[in-house]
C-alpha positions as CSV (number, residue, x, y, z in Angstrom):
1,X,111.2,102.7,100.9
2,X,108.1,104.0,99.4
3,X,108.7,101.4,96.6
4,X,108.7,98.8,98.2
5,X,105.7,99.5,100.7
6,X,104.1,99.9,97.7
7,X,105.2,96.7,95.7
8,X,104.4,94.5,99.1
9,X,101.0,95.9,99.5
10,X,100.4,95.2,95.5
11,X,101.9,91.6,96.3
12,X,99.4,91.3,99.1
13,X,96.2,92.0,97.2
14,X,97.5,89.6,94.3
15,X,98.3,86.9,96.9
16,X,95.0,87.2,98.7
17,X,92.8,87.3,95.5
18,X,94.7,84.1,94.5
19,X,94.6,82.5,97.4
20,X,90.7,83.4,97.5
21,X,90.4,81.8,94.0
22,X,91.8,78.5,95.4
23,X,89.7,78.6,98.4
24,X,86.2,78.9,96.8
25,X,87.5,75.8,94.1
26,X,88.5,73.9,97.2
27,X,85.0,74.6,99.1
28,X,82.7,74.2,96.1
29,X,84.0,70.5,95.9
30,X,85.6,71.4,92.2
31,X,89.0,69.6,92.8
32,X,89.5,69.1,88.7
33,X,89.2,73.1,88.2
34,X,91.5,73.9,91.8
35,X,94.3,71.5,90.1
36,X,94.1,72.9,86.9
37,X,94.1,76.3,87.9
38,X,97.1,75.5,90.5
39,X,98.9,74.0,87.4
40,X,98.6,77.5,85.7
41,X,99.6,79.8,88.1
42,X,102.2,77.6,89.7
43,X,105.0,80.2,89.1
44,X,103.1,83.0,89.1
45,X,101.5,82.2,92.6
46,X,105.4,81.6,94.1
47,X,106.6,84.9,92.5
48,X,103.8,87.0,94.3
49,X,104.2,84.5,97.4
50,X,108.1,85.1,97.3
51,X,107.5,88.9,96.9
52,X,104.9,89.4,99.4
53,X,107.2,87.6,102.0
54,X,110.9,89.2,101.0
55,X,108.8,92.8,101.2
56,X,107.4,92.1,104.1
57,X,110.7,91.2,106.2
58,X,112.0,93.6,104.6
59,X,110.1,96.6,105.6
60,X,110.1,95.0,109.3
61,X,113.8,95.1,109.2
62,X,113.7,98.8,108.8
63,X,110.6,99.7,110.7
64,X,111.4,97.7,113.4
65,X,109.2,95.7,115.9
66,X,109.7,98.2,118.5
67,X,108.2,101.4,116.8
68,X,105.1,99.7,115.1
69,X,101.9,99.3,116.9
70,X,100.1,96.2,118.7
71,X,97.9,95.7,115.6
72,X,100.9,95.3,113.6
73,X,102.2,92.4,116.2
74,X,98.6,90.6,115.8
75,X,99.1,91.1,112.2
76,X,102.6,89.2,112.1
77,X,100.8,86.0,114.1
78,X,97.9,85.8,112.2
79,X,100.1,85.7,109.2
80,X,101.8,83.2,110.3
81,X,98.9,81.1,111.8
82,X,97.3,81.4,107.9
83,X,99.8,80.4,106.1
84,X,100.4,77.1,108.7
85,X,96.4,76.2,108.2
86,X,97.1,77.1,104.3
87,X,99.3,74.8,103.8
88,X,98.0,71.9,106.1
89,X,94.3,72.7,105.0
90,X,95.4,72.4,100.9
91,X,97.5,69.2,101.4
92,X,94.8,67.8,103.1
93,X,91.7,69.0,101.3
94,X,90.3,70.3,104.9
95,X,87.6,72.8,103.6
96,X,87.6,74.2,107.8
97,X,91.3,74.9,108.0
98,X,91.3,76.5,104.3
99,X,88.2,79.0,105.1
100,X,89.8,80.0,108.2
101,X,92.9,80.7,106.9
102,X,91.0,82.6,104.0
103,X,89.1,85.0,106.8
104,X,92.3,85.3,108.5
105,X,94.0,86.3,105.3
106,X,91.4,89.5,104.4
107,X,90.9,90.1,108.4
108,X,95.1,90.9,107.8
109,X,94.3,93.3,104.7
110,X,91.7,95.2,106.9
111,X,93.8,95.1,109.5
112,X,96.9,96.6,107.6
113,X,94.8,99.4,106.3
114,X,93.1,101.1,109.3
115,X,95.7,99.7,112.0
116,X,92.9,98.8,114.7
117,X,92.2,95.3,115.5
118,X,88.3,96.8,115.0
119,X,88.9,97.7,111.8
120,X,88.0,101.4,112.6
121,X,89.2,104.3,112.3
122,X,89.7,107.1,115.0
123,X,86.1,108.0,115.5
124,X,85.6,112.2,115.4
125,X,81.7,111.8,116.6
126,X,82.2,111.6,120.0
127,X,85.2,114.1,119.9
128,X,84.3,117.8,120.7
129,X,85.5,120.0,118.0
130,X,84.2,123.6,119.1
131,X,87.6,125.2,120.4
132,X,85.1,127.9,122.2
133,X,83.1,124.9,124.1
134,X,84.3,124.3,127.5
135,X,85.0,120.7,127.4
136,X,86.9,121.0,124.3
137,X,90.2,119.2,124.6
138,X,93.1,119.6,122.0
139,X,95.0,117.1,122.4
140,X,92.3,114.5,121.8
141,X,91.1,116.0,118.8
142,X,94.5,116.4,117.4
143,X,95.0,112.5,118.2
144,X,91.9,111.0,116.7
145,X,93.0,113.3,113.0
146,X,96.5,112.1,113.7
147,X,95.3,108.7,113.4
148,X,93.4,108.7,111.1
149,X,95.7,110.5,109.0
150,X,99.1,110.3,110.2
151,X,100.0,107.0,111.7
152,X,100.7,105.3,108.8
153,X,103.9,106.2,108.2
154,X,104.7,107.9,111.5
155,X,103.3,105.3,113.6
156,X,101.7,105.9,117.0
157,X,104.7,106.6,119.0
158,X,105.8,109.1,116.1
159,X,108.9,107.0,115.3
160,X,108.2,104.5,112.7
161,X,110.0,106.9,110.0
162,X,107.5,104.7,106.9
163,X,108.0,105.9,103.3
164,X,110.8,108.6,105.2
165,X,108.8,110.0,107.7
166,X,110.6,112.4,110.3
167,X,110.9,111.1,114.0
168,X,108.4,113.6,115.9
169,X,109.7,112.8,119.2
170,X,112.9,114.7,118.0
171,X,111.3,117.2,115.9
172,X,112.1,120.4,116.7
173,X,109.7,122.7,115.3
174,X,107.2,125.3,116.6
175,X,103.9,125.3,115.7
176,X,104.3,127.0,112.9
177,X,106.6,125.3,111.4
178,X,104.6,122.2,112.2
179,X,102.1,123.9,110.3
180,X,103.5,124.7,107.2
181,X,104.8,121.0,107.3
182,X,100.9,119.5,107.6
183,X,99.7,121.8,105.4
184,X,102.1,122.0,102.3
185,X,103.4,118.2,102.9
186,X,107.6,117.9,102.8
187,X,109.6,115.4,100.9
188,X,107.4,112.2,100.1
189,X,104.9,113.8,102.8
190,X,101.7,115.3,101.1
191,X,99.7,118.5,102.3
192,X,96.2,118.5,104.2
193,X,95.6,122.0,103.5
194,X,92.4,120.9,101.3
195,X,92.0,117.8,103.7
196,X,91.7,119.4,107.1
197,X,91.0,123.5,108.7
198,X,92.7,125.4,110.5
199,X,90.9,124.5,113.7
200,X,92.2,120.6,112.7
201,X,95.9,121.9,111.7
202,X,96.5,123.2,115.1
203,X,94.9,120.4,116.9
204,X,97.6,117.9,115.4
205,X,100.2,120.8,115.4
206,X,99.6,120.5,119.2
207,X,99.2,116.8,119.4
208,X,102.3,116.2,117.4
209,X,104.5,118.8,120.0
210,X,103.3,116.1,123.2
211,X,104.9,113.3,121.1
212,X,108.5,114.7,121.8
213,X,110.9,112.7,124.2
214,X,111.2,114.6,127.4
């Protein structure tokens, strides 16, 4: 599985620097060059296409539509809605529908990597951290490190099981197991020992236990 995460989001960057190359020749009125350049990378361009696609159904067919977040849903429309302007813009030499697509295209890659539709991550800032102050809360500490760090592959309901991560919601571990697991890393999973303290550790620890199914 981690292979082929890995070979679609290599697929991904190729297809959206390609398609980016096209877009600028299309805009900056230099049709001769955009033909040319089409001519050469015909094959190449449907290889990385055809790879980027396959992947990507792929990994949906294994993830599921159900355990992946509502950023991922926007992610699968706007994909579709850029490749439908793509296509039409191209044939039709319509500079609008081409840039549009384009945006859409790198909004997607942004999109994939920080999983918020804001393209931020889980801001600590306004999160108190001090476990002795009295509005300290755990849970939503523990969350904002979780996603910035752990969604990914566990997803936010804890059950997306990307690149072979455990379901937490039937995890069974204390917390300290749980511990040992964030710290060290398991399987495919690497540690945060050098990435987070203790005081961090715990708080996911904590957040991860309030995942579990009832």
């Amino acid at each position: 599985m981690t292979i082929i995460s890995t070979i679609h989001t290599a697929s991904a960057i190729l297809f959206i620097l390609d398609y980016l190359v096209k877009s600028i020749l299309l805009v900056t009125d230099n049709s001769s060059t955009l033909d040319k350049y089409k001519g050469y990378t015909k094959v190449i361009s449907m290889v990385i296409s055809t790879v980027f696609l396959v992947s990507g159904i792929y990994l949906i067919s294994q993830f599921g539509m159900k355990t992946i977040g509502g950023w991922f849903h926007l992610k699968l429309t706007l994909t579709i809605v850029a490749f439908v302007l793509g296509i039409i813009g191209f044939k039709k030499r319509n500079k609008a529908m081409v840039l549009i697509s384009a945006f859409f295209f790198v909004y997607i890659y942004f999109l994939s990597t920080t999983k918020s539709v804001k393209l931020k991550k889980a801001n600590l800032d306004g999160i108190v951290t001090d476990t002795t102050a009295t509005n300290y809360n755990e849970l939503a500490h523990g969350k904002a490190i979780y996603i910035n760090n752990c969604l990914r592959c566990h997803g936010e309901d804890g059950k997306a099981g990307i690149n072979g991560a455990s379901n937490l919601t039937a995890s069974m571990c204390e917390n300290r197991g749980l511990v040992g697991i964030i710290k060290h890393g398991r399987n495919l999973m690497p540690g945060f020992k050098d990435q987070l303290s203790e005081i961090e550790i715990n708080a996911v620890a904590t957040y991860v236990k309030s995942l579990r199914a009832e």
